[in-house]
C-alpha positions as CSV (number, residue, x, y, z in Angstrom):
1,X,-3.4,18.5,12.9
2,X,-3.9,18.2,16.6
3,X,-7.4,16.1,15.8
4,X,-4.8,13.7,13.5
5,X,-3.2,13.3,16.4
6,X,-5.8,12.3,18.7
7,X,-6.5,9.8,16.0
8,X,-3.2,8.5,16.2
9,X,-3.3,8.0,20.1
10,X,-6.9,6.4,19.9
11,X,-6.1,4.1,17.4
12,X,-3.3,2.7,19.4
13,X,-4.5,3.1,23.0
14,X,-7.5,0.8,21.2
15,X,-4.8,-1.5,19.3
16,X,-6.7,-0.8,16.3
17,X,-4.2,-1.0,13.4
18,X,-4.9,2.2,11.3
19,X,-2.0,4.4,10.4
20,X,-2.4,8.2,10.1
21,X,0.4,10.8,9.6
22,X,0.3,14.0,11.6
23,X,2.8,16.8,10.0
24,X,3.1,20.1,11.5
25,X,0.8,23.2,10.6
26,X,2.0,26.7,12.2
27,X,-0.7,29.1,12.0
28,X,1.0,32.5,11.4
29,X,-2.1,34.9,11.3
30,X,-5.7,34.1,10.4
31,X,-5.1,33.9,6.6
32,X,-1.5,32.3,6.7
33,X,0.4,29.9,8.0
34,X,3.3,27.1,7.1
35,X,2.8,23.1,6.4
36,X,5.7,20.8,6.7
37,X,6.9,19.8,3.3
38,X,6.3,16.2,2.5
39,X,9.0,14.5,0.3
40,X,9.0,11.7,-1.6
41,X,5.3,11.4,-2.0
42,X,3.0,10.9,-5.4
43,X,-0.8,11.1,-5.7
44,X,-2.3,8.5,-6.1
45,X,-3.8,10.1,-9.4
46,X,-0.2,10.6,-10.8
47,X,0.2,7.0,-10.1
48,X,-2.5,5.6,-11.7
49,X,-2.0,8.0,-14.7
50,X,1.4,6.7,-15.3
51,X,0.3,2.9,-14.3
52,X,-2.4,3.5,-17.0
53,X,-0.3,5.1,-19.8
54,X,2.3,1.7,-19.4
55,X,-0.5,-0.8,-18.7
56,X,0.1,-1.3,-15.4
57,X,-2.0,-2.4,-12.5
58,X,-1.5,-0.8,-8.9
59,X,-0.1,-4.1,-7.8
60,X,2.8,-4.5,-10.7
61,X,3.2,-0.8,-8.9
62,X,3.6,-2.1,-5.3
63,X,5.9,-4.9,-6.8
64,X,8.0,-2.8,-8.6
65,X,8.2,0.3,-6.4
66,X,8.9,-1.6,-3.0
67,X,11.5,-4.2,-2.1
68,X,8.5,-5.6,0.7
69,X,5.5,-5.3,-1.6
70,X,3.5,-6.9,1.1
71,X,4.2,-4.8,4.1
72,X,3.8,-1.9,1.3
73,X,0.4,-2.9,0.6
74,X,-0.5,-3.4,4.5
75,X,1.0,0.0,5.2
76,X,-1.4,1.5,2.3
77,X,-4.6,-0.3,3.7
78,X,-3.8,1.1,7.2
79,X,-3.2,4.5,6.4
80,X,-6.5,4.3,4.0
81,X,-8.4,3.2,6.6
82,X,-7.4,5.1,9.4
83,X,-7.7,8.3,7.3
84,X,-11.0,7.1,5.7
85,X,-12.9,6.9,9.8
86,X,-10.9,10.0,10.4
87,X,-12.2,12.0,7.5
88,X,-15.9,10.1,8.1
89,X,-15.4,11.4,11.7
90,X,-14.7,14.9,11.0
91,X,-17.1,15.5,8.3
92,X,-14.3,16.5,5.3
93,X,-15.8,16.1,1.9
94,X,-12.5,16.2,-0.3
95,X,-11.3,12.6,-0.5
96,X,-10.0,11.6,-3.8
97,X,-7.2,10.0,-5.2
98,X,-5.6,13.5,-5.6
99,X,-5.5,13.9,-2.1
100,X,-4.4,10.8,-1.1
101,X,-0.7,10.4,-1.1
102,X,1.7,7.6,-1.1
103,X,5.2,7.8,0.2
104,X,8.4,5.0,0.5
């Protein structure tokens, strides 16, 4: 997490408008450790599965989840970006709409 948050300092030292999230990661031994909890978050999988199953698209989602479906959608391309050159920086190969999460 301490790379996340180098992130977040470079992106606004530069005034580049990318949004990342650092939580906090206590490593309690070599094979253990504790990760803030995250609430109110969905996958983006989950969301898509119920937009599909009520023939939905992502933006009747956005308009009907958020009372500024606008700033909503800006919030989500900022954090996608920032963690897309984050995860392009750092070399991780796990990006998928499982892992990416959306929160109010």
């Amino acid at each position: 997490m301490q790379l996340v948050n180098q992130f977040q300092e470079i992106f606004k030292k530069e005034k580049i408008e990318c949004i990342v999230f650092p939580y906090e990661v206590i490593s309690l031994g070599p094979n253990y450790g504790l990760i803030e909890m995250l609430n109110d978050v969905s996958t983006l999988n989950r969301i898509f599965e119920k937009l599909h199953a009520n023939q939905m698209t992502l933006k009747d989602f956005f308009n009907r989840a958020f009372p500024d479906p606008t700033k909503a959608k800006e919030n989500f391309m900022r954090s996608l970006a920032g963690y897309s050159i984050l995860t392009y920086f750092l070399q991780v190969k796990d990006r998928h709409n499982g892992n990416i999460l959306l929160n109010r």
